[in-house]
MIKOLMI-104144 format. One record per residue (C-alpha): z, x, y; residue number from 0. Coordinates in Angstrom, 1 decimal, always signed. Each point is the difference from the previous one (the first is absolute). Example, Ala and Ser with C-alpha at 12.3 -4.5 7.8 and 13.67 -1.06 7.14 Angstrom:
<nodes>
NODE      zz      xx      yy    k
NODE    +7.8   +12.3    -4.5    0
NODE    -0.7    +1.4    +3.4    1
</nodes>
This chain:
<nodes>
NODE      zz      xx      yy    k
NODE   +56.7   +44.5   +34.6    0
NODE    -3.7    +2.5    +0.3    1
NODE    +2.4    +2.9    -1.1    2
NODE    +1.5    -1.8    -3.1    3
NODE    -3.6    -1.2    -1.0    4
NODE    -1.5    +4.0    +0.4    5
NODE    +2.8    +1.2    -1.5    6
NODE    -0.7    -2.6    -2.9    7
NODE    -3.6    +0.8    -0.3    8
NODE    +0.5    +3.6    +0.6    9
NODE    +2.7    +0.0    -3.3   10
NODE    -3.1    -1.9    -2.3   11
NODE    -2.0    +2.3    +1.3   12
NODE    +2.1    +2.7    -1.3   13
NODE    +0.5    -1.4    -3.6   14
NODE    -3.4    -0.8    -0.4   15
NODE    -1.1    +3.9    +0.4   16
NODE    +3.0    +1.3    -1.5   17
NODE    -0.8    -1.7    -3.2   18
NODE    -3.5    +0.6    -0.2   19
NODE    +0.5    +3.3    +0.3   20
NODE    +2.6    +0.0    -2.7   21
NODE    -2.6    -2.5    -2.0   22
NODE    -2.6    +3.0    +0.1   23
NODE    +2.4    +2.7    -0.7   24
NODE    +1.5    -1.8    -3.2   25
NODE    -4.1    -1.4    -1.0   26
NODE    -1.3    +3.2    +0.5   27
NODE    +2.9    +1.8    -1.9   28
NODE    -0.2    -2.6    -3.1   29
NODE    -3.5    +0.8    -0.7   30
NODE    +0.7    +3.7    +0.0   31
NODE    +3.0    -0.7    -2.4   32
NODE    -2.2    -1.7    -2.7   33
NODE    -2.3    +2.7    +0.6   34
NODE    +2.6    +2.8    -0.8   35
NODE    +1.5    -2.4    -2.6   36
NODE    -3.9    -0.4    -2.0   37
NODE    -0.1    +4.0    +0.3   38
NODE    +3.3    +1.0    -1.0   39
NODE    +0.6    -2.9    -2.5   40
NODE    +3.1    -0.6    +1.6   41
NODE    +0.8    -3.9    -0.9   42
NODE    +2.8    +0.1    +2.8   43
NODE    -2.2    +1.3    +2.9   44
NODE    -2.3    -3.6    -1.7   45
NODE    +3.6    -1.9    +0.6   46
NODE    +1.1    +1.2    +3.2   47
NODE    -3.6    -0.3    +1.5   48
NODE    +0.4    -3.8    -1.7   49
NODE    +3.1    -0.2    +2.0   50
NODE    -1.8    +1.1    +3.4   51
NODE    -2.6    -2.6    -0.8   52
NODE    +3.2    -2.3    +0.8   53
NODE    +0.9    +1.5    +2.8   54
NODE    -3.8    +0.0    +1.7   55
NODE    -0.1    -2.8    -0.6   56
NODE    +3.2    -1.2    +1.8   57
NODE    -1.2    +1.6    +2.6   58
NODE    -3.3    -1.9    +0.2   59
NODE    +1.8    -3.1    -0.2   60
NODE    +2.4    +1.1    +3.0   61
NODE    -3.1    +1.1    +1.8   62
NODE    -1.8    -3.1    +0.0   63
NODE    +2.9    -2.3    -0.1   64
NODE    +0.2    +1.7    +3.5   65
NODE    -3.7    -0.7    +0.8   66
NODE    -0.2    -3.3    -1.3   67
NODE    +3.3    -0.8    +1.9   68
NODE    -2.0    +0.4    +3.5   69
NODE    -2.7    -3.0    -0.8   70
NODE    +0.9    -3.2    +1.6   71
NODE    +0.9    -2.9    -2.0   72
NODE    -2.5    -3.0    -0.4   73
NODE    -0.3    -3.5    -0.8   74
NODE    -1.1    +0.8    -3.7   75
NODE    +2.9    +2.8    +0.0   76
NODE    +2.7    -1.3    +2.4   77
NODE    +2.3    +2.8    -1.1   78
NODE    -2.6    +2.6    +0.3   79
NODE    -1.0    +2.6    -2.7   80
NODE    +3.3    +1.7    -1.0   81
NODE    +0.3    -1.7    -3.8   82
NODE    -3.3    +2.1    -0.5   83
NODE    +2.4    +2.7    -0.5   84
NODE    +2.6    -1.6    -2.1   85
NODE    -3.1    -1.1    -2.8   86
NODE    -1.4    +3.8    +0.0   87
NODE    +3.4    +1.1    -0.5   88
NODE    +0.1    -2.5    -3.1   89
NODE    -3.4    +1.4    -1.3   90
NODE    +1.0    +3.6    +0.3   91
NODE    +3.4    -0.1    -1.7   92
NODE    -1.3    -1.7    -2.9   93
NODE    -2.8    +2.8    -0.6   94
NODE    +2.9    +2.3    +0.2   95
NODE    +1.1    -1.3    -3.3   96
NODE    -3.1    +0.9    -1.3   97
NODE    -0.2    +3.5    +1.4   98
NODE    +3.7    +0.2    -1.7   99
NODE    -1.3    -1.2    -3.1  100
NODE    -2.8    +2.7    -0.5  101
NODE    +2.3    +2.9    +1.0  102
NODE    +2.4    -1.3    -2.7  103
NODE    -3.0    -0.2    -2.7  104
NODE    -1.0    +3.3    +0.8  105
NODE    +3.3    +1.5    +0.3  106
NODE    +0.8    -1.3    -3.7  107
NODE    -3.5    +1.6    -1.6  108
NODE    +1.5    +3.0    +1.1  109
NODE    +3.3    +0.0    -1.7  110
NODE    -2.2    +0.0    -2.6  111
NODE    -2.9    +2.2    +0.7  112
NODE    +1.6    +2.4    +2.8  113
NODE    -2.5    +1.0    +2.3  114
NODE    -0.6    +3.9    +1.5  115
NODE    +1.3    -0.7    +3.8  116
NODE    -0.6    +2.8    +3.1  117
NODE    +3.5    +0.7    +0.9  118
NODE    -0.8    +2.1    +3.2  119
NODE    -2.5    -2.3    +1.0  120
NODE    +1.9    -2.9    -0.6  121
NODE    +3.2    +1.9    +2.1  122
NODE    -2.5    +0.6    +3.3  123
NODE    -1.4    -3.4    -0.2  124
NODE    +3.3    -1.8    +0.1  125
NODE    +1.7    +2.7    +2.9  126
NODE    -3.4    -1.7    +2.2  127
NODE    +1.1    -3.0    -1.3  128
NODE    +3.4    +0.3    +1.5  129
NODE    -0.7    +1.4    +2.9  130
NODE    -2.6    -2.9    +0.4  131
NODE    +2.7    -2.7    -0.3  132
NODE    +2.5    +2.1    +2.0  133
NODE    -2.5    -0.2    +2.7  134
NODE    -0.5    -3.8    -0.5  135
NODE    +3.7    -0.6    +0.0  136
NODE    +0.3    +1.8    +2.9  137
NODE    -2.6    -2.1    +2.3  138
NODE    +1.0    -2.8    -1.5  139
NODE    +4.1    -0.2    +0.4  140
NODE    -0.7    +2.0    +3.9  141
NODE    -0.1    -2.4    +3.2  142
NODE    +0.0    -4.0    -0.4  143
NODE    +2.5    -0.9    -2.8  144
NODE    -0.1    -3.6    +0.4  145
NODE    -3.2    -1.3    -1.5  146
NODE    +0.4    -0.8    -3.9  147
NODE    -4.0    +0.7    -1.1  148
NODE    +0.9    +4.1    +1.1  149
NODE    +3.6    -0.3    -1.4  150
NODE    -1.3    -1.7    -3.7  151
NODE    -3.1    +2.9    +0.1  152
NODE    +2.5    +3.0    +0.6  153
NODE    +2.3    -1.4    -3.0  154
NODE    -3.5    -0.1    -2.3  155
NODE    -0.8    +3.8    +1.4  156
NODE    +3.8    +1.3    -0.8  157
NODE    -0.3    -1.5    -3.2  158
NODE    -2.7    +2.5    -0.9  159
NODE    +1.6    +2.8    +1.3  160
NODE    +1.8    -0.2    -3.3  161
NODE    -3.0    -0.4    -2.2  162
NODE    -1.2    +3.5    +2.0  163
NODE    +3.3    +1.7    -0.8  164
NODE    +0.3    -1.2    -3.9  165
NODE    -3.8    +1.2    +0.1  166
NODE    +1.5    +3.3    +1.2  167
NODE    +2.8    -0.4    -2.3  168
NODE    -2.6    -0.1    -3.1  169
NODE    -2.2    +2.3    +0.8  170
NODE    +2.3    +2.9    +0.6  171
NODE    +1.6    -0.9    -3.4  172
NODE    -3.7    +0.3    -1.6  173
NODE    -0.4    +3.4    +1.8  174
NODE    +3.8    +1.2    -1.5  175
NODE    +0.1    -1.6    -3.1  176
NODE    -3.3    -1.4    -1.1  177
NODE    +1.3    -2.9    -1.3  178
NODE    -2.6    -2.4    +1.1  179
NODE    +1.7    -3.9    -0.9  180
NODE    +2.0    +0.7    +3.4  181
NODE    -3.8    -1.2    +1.3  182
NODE    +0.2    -3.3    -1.0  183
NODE    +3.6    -0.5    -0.3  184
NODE    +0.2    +0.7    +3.9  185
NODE    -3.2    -2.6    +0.5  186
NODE    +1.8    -2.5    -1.6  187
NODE    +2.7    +0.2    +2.3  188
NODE    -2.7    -0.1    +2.9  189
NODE    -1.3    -2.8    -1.8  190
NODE    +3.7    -2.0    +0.5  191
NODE    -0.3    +0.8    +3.3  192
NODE    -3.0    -1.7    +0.2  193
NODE    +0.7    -3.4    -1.8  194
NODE    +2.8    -0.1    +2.4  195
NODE    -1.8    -0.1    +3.0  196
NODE    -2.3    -1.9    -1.1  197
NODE    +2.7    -2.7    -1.6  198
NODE    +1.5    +0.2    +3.4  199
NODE    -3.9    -0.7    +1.9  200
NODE    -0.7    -3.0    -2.4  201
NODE    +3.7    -1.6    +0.6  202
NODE    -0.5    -0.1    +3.2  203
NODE    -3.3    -0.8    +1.0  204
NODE    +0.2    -2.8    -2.8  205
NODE    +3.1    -1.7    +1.4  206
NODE    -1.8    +0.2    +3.3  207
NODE    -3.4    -1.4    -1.6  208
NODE    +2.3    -3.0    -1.6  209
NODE    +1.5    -1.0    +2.8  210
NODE    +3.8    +1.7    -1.1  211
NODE    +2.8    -0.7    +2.7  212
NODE    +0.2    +3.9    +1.5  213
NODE    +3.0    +1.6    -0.9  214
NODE    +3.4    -1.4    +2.0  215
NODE    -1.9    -2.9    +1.0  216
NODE    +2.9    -2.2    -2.4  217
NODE    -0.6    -4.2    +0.9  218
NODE    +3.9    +0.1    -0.2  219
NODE    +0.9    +3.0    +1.8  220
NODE    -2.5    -1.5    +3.2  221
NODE    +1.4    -3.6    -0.3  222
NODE    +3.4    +1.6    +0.0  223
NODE    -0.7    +2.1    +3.3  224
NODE    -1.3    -3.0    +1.7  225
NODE    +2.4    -2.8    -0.6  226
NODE    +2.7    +3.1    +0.6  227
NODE    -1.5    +1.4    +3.3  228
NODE    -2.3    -2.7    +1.8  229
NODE    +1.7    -3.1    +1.9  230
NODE    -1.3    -3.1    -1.0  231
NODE    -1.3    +1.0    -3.2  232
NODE    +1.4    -2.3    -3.1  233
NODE    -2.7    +1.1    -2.8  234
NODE    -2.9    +2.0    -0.6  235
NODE    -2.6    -1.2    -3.0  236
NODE    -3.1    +1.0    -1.3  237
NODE    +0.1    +3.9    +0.5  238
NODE    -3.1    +1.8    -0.9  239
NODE    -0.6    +3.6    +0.5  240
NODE    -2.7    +2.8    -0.7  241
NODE    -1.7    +2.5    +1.5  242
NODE    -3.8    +1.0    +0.9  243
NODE    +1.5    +3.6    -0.3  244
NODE    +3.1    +1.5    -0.6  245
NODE    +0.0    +0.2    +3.8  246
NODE    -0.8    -3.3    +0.8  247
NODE    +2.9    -2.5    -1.3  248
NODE    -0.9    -3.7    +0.6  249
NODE    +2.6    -2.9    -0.3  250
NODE    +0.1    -3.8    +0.4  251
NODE    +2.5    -2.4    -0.1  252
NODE    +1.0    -3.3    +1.4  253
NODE    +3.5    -0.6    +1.6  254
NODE    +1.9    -3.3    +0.2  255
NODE    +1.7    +0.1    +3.3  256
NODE    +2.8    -1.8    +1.6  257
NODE    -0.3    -3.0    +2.5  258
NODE    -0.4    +1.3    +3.4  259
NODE    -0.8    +4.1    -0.8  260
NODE    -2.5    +1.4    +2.3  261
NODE    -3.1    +0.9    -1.9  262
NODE    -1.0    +2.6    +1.9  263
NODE    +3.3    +2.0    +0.1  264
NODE    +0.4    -0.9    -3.8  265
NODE    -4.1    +2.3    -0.3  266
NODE    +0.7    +2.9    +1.9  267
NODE    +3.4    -0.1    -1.5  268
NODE    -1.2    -0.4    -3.7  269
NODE    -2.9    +3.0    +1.1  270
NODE    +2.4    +2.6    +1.1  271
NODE    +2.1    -0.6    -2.9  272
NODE    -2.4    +0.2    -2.8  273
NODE    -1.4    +3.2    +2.0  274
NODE    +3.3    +1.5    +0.7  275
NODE    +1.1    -0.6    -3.9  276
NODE    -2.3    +0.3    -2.3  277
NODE    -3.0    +1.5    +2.6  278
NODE    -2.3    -2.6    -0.3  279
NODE    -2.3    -1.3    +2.9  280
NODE    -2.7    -2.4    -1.2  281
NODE    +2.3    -3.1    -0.8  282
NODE    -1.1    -3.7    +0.3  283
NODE    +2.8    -2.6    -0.1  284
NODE    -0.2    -3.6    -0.2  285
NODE    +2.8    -2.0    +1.9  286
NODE    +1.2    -2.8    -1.2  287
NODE    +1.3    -3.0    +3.0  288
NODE    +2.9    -1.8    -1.0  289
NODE    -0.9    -3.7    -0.1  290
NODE    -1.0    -1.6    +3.3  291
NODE    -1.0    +3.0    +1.7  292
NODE    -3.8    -0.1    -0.5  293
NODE    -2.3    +2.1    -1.9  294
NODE    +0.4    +3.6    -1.5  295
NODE    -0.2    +3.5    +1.9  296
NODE    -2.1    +2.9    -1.3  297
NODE    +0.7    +3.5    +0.5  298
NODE    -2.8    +2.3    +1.1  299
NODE    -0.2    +3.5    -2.1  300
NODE    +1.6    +2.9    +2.0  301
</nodes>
């Protein structure tokens, strides 16, 4: 039991510093992409920095979701303080659609008015750019594969290795060619890239923040399983389920059961179904006793 625990603590542990050091590399990177972007004029340095502002600040999230995870519930906060992660998510993906919005304005303005951009410079600042997210990637994909915070974040930072390349991409054809609309053509694209991670962050965060059933957690697929699989079970009614995060699945429900079923086989067999099928732990079940057989049973949460 002491060796799982260490072995649990010692794989948080892990995560945490793996991605705040990726969380530094990508800040520290971004501001010195908006620098090179000002100085070259280079709009799609300005979008793929935009882009790394997305992936930062994933990684912020994931680093305090992590944080936050370790403080122990209370009686004002009885499932502790992991939603605080789910409503910055919310906040963050809905500025992204502003960030996408100004790229886009700007990128217009100059199909109209094409703008002198640094080729060179632009090419050097987007190789470090790569090489920053390859390095990212790296750390963050090495190791513990199982927690979905690192996982999400190293999906954000491959993402921008493809605003780094078409950065690349546009500045060697400035430096060939000349022809500078590849600029903002190529930040547009960025700019996509953008709106869909930040479509993605607002769908679900919102459907978490609205109490949305988490996906395969169907009413009719779980009644199903249990009338199908547990003795003693005839129905299952008023099936709720959410989340706090996408982690942390939470169902209720209330089971009419037949005369003479053993409650407390009917729990731990209703338990290891819903955690063998659809991987959820924290359930609460109401049992409903046939008539004559007393009062109601409540389940106790995993």
């Amino acid at each position: 039991m002491g060796q799982g625990h260490d072995h649990g603590v010692s794989a948080t542990a892990s995560n945490e510093r793996k991605i705040a050091i990726a969380a530094v590399l990508t800040g520290s990177f971004m501001l010195a992409e908006v620098f090179g972007g000002i100085v070259s004029g280079s709009l799609a340095l300005i979008a793929d920095a935009g882009h790394m502002l997305t992936d930062f600040a994933s990684l912020l999230l994931a680093w305090g979701a992590i944080r936050l995870s370790r403080r122990p519930a209370t009686w004002k906060r009885s499932y502790g303080y992991d939603r605080f992660s789910v409503l910055a998510a919310f906040v963050n993906g809905l500025s992204l659609f502003l960030i996408a919005a100004w790229i886009f304005y700007e990128a217009v303005k100059r199909f109209r008015e094409p703008v002198e951009v640094l080729g060179g410079l632009m090419f050097w600042v987007a190789v470090a750019g790569l090489a920053v997210n390859i390095v990212a990637f790296w750390m963050l994909t090495r190791g513990e594969g199982s927690n979905l915070n690192v996982r999400a974040a190293a999906l954000h930072v491959l993402g921008d290795l493809l605003g780094s390349v078409g950065a690349i991409v546009a500045s060697i054809v400035i430096m060939l060619t000349g022809w500078m609309p590849i600029d903002p053509i190529l930040s547009v694209f960025v700019t996509a890239l953008i709106l869909r991670a930040a479509y993605r962050v607002v769908k679900e965060s919102a459907s978490i923040l609205l109490e949305g059933a988490p996906e395969g957690l169907e009413a009719k697929k779980i009644r199903a399983a249990l009338i199908d699989a547990v003795p003693g079970v005839r129905d299952v009614r008023h099936i709720h389920a959410w989340s706090i995060t996408e982690e942390r699945p939470m169902l209720t429900l209330e089971i009419a059961a037949a005369p003479g079923t053993e409650h407390r086989a009917m729990r731990e067999a209703v338990k290891a179904l819903l955690h063998e099928r659809f991987d959820v732990d924290h359930v609460t079940a109401e049992i409903d006793v046939a008539e004559g057989e007393g009062a109601g049973t409540r389940l106790s949460p995993a």
